[in-house]
C-alpha positions as CSV (number, residue, x, y, z in Angstrom):
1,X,31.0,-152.2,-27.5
2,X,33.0,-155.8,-27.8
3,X,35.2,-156.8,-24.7
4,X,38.8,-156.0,-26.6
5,X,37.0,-152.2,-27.1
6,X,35.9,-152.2,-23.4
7,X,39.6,-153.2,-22.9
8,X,40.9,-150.5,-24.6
9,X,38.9,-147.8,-23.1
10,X,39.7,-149.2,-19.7
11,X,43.2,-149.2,-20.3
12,X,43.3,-145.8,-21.5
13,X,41.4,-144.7,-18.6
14,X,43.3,-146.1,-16.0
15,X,46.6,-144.3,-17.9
16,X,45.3,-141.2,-18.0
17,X,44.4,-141.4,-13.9
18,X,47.9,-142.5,-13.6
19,X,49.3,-139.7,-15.6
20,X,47.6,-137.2,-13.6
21,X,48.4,-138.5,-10.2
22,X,52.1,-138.4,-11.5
23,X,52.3,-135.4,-12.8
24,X,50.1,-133.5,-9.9
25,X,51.3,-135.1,-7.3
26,X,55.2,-135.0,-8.3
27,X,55.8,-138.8,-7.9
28,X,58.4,-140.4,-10.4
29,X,61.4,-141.7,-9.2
30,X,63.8,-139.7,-11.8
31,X,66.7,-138.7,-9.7
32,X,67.4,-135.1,-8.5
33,X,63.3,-134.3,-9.4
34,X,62.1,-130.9,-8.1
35,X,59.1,-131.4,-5.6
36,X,55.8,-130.3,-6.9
37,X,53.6,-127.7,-5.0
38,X,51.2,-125.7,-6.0
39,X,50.2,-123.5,-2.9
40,X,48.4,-119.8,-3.6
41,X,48.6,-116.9,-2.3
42,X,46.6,-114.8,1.0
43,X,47.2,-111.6,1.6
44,X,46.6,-109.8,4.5
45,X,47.6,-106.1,5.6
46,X,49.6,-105.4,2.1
47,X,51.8,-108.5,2.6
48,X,51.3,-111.6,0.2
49,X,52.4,-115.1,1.7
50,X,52.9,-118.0,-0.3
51,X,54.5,-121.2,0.1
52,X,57.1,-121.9,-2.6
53,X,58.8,-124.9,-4.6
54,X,61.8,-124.6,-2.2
55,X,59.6,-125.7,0.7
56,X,59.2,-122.5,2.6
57,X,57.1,-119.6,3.5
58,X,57.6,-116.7,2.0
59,X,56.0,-113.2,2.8
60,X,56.2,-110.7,0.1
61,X,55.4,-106.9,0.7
62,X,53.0,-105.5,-1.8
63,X,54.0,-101.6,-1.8
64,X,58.1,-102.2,-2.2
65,X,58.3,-105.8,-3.2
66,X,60.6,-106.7,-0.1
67,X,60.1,-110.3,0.9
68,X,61.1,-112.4,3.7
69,X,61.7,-116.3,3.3
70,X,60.7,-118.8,6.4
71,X,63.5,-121.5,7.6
72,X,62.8,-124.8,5.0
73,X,60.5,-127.2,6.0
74,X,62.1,-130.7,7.3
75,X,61.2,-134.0,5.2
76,X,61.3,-137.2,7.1
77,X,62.5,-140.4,5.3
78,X,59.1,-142.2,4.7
79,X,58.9,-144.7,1.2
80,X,55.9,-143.2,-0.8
81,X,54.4,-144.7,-4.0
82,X,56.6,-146.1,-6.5
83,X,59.4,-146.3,-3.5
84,X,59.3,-142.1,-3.7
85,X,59.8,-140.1,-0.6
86,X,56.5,-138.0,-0.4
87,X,57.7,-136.1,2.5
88,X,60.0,-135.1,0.2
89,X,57.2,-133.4,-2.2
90,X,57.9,-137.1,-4.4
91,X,61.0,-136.6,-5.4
92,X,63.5,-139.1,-5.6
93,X,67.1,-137.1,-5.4
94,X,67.4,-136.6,-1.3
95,X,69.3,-133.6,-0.7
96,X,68.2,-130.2,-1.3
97,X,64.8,-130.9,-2.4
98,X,62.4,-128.7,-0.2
99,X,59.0,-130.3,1.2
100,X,56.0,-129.9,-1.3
101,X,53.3,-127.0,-0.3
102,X,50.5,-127.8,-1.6
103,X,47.8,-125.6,0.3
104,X,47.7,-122.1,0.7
105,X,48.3,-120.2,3.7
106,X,46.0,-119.0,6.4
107,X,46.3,-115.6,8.2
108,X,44.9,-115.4,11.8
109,X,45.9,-112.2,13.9
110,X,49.5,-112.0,13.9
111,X,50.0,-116.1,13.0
112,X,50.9,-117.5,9.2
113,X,49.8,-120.9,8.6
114,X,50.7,-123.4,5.8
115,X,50.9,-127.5,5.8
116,X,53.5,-129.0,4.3
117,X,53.6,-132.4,2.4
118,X,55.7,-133.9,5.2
119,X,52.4,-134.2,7.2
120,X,53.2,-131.1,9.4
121,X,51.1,-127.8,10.3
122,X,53.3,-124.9,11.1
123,X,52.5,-121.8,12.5
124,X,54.6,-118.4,11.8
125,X,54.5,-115.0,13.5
126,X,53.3,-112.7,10.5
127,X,56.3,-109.7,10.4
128,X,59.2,-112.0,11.0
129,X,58.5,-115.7,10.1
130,X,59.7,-117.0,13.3
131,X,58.4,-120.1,14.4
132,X,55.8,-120.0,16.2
133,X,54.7,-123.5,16.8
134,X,54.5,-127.0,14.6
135,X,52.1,-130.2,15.0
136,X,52.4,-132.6,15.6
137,X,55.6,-131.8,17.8
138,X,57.1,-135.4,17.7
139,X,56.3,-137.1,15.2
140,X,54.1,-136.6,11.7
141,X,51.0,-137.3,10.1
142,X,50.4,-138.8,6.5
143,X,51.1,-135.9,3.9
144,X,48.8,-133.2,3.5
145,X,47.7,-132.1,0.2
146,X,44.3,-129.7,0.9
147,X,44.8,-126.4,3.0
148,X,43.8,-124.7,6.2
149,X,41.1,-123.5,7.1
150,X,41.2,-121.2,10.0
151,X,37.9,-120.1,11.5
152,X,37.0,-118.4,15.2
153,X,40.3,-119.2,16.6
154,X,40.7,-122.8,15.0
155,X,42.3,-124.0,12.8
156,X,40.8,-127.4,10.4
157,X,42.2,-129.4,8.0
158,X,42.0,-132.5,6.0
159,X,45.2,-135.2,5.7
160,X,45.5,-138.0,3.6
161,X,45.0,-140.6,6.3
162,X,41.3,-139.6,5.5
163,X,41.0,-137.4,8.8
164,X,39.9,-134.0,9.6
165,X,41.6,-132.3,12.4
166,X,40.9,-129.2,13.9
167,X,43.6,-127.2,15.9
168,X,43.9,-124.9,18.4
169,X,44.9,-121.7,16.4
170,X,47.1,-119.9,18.9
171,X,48.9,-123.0,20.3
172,X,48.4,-125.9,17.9
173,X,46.8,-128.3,20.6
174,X,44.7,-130.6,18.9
175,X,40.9,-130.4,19.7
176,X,39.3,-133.1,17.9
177,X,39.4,-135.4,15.2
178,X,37.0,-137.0,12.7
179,X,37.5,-140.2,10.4
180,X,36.4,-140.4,6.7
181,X,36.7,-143.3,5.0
182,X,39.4,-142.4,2.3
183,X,42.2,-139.7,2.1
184,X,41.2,-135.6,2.0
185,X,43.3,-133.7,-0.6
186,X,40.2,-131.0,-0.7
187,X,40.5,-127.5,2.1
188,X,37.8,-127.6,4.3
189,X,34.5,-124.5,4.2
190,X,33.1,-123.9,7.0
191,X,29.1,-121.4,7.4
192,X,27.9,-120.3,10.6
193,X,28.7,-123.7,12.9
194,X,29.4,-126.2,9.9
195,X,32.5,-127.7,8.6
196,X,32.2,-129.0,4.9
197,X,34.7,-131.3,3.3
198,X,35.3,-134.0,0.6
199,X,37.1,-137.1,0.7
200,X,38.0,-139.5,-1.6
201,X,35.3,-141.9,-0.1
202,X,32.9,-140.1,-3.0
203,X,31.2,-138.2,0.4
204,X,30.8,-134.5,1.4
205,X,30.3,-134.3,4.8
206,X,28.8,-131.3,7.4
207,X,30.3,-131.3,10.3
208,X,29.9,-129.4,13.7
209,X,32.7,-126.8,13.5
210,X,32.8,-126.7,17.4
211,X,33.2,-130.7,18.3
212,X,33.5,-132.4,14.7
213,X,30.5,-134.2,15.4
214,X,28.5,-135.2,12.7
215,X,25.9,-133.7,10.8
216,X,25.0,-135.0,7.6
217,X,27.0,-136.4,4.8
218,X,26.1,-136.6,0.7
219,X,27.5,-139.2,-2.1
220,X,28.1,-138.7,-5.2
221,X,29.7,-141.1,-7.8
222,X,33.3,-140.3,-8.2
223,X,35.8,-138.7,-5.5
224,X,35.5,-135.4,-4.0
225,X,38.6,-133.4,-3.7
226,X,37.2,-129.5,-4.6
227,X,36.9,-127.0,-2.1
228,X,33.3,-126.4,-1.7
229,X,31.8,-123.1,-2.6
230,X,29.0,-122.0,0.1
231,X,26.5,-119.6,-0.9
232,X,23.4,-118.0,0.5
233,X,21.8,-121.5,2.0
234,X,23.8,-123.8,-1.4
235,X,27.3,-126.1,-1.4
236,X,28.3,-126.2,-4.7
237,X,30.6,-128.6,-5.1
238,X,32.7,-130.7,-8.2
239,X,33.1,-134.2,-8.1
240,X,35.3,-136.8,-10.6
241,X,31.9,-138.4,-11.4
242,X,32.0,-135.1,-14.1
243,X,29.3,-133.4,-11.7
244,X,28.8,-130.1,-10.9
245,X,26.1,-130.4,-7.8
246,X,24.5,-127.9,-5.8
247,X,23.2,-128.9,-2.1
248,X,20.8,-128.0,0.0
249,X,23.8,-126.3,3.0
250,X,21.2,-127.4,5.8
251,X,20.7,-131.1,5.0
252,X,22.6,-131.9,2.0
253,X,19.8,-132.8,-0.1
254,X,20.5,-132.1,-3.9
255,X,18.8,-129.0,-5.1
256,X,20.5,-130.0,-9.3
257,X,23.3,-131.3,-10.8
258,X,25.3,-130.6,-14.2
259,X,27.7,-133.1,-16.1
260,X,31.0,-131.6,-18.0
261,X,33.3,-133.9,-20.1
262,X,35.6,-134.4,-17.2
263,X,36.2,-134.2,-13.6
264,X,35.7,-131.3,-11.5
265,X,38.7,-130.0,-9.5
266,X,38.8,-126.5,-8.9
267,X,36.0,-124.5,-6.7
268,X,33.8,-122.9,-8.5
269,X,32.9,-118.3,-8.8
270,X,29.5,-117.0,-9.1
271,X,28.8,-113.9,-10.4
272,X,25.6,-112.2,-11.4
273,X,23.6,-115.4,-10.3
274,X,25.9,-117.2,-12.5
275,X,28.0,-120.4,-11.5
276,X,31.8,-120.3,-13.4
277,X,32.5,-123.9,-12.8
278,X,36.4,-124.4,-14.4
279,X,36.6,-127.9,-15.4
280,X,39.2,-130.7,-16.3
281,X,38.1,-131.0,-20.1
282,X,39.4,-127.8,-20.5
283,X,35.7,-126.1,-20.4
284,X,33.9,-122.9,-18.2
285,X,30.8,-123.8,-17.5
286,X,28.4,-121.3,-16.9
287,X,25.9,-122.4,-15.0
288,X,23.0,-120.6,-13.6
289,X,23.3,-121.0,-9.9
290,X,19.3,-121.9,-9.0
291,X,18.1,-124.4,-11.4
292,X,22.0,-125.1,-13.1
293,X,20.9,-124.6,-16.2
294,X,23.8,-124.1,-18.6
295,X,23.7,-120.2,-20.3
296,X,26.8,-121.5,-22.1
297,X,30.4,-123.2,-22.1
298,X,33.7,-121.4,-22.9
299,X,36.8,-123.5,-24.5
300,X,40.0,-122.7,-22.8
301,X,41.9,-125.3,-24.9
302,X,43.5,-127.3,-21.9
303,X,42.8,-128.3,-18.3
304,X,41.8,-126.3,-15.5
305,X,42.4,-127.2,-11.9
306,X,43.2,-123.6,-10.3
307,X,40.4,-121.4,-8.8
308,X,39.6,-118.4,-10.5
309,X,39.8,-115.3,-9.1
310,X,37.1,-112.6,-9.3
311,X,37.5,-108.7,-10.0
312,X,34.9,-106.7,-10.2
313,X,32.6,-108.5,-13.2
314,X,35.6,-110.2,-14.7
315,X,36.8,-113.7,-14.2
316,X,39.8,-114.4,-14.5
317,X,41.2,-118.4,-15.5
318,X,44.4,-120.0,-16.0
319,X,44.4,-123.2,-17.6
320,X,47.5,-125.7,-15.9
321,X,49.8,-125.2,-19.6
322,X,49.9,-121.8,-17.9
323,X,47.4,-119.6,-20.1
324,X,45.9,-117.1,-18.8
325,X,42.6,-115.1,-19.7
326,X,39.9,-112.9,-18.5
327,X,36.2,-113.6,-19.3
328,X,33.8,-110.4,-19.2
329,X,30.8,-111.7,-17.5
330,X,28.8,-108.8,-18.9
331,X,29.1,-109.4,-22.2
332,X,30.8,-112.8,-22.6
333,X,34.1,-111.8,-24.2
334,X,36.8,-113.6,-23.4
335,X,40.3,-112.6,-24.1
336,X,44.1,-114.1,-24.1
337,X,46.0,-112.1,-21.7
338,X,49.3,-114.4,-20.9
339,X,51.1,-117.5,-22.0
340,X,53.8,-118.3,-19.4
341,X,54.6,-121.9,-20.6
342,X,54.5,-123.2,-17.3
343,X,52.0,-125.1,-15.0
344,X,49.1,-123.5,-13.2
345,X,47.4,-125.8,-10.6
346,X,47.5,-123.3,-7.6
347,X,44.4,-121.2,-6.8
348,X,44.6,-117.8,-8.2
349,X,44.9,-114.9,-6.0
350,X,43.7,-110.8,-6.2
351,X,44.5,-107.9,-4.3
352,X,43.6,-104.2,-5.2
353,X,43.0,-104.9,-8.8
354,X,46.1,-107.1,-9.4
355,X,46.1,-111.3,-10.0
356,X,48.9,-113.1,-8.6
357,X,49.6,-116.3,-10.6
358,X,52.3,-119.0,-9.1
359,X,53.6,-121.0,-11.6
360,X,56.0,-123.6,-11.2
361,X,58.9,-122.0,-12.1
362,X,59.5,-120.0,-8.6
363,X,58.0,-117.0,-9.9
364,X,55.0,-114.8,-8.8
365,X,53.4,-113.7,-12.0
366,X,51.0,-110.8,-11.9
367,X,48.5,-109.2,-13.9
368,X,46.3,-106.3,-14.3
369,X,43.0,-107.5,-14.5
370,X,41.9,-103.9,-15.1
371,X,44.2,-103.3,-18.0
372,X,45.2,-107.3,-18.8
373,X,48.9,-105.7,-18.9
374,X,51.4,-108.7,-17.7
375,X,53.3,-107.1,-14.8
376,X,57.2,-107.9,-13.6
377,X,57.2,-111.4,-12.2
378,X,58.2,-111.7,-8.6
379,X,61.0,-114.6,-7.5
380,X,60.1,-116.9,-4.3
381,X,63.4,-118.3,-4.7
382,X,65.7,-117.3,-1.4
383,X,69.5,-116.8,-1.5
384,X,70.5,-119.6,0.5
């Protein structure tokens, strides 16, 4: 290739990474733009909590629908990229723009816990959404983009200052704190005493769950943001080097690896020995999980950054134009069940047979995986 093609491909490259952190990330100084958040949804004794594009928590119950809003978030005037406020989920109005959620929430005993893009960690009592406590108390951290993480009483996390900090569940009293060397928009995993988690620094690194001391760490080429999946002894984990690895859980050492068309964002399913490995290119790769091999690839026609969610034998995907279908692992049909013409980037979440879908219209879509029948969409937006 000549050096005006090299240019060319460079410059289209470098667009398309700034397109993406734009549009994902809600930055663009257009005034009066909605914040962007993308947080999923965890359930826990019948009730469904979620934080929404107003910038609060909101509980839903599952068997009557009733639902309960948290008090806003507070943003803090801090300039962000392209003079944005990202505190204020990147938009560029002021006023009554909520704080971006990004990460889902965390259940722990009778505490709710989400992160908001304001770099604050609140915890809420489960039945009324009362405040329970927030860190820090004084002041705040860069903005967090990956979730909680709350194991054995703690609660870890990873910020974009490149940090991993692990909480005190029950009081939010910080325990310890470990350095990467570029920011963390990936939620943590933790087996038995190790913490896993990707940076932007290309690394994955093991940590001790206990004292954030550390373990081992592995590099790949490109950025790791995923959520890694951990799996009888194997971290498989997606990287924006178009890798799909699987490591060795002990010592990191790299058991294969599997190159899509694009990057990988969203964590991987496995079912029947088979890795489901949703891909930027707009691919499913299926992968099987002990040598990687690929059985095949299915064409979903656009991005997908959201995890899927499992039911049973059926996977179910939703590509970020907001298309959603349901691949029959048995036989490898896959079938359209939804269009709802509006981004998908939030993991998708199940509960007794039903998918919950946030899209970025303030709704809750849901769907029968059993049936694939499209259900009454539930509203996250409060009355005041």
């Amino acid at each position: 290739m000549n050096l005006k093609g090299k240019w060319r491909v460079g410059r289209v490259v470098l667009l398309a990474i700034l397109i993406l952190a734009v549009s994902l990330l809600g930055f663009g100084c257009v005034k009066g733009l909605a914040p962007i958040g993308w947080s999923g949804g965890k359930v826990s004794d019948g009730t469904l909590f979620v934080g929404s594009r107003e910038g609060r928590l909101v509980s839903i119950n599952l068997a009557d629908e009733s639902r309960l809003w948290g008090e806003p978030l507070k943003a803090v005037s801090q300039p962000g990229l392209f003079g944005c406020s990202p505190a204020m989920g990147g938009g560029c109005g002021g006023g009554s723009a909520g704080v971006a959620v990004y990460g889902t929430p965390v259940v722990d005993g009778e505490l709710v816990y989400i992160a908001g893009y304001n770099g604050k960690i609140y915890a809420y009592n489960t039945t009324s959404l009362g405040i329970r406590w927030v860190y820090p108390r004084e002041s705040n951290l860069e903005p967090f983009v990956g979730g909680l993480l709350a194991s054995q009483g703690k609660l870890y996390i990873g910020g974009d200052d490149g940090k991993v900090y692990a909480l005190d569940a029950a009081t939010g009293d910080s325990l310890w704190e470990f350095q990467t060397g570029d920011k963390i928009w990936g939620t943590p995993a933790i087996n038995g005493d190790t913490l896993y988690i990707g940076s932007f620094d290309k690394k994955l690194y093991a940590l001790n769950a206990a004292d954030g001391s550390f373990k081992w760490e592995f590099t790949a080429e490109g950025s790791i943001i995923a959520t890694p999946l951990v799996d009888n002894g194997v971290i498989y984990i997606g990287s924006f080097d178009r890798y799909m690895y699987a490591l060795n859980a002990a010592d990191g050492s790299l058991k294969w690896k599997s190159i899509g068309k694009n990057w990988f964002w969203a964590e991987p399913v496995i079912v029947n020995d088979v890795l489901y490995a949703p891909c930027l290119d707009g691919n499913v790769y299926a992968l099987k999980v002990d040598t990687g091999a690929e059985v095949t690839e299915y064409d979903l026609n656009a991005p997908v950054s959201s995890r899927p969610a499992v039911v049973d034998s059926t996977v179910i995907f939703a590509t970020r134009k907001g298309v959603v279908y349901s691949l029959a692992t048995g036989t490898g049909e896959i079938l359209q069940l939804a269009d709802f013409e509006q981004d998908i980037d939030g993991p998708l979440t199940v509960y007794d047979g039903i998918v919950y879908i946030h899209t970025q219209d303030k709704l809750l879509q849901r769907i029968n995986a059993v049936t694939g029948a499209v259900l009454r969409a539930v509203s996250l937006e409060s009355k005041n």
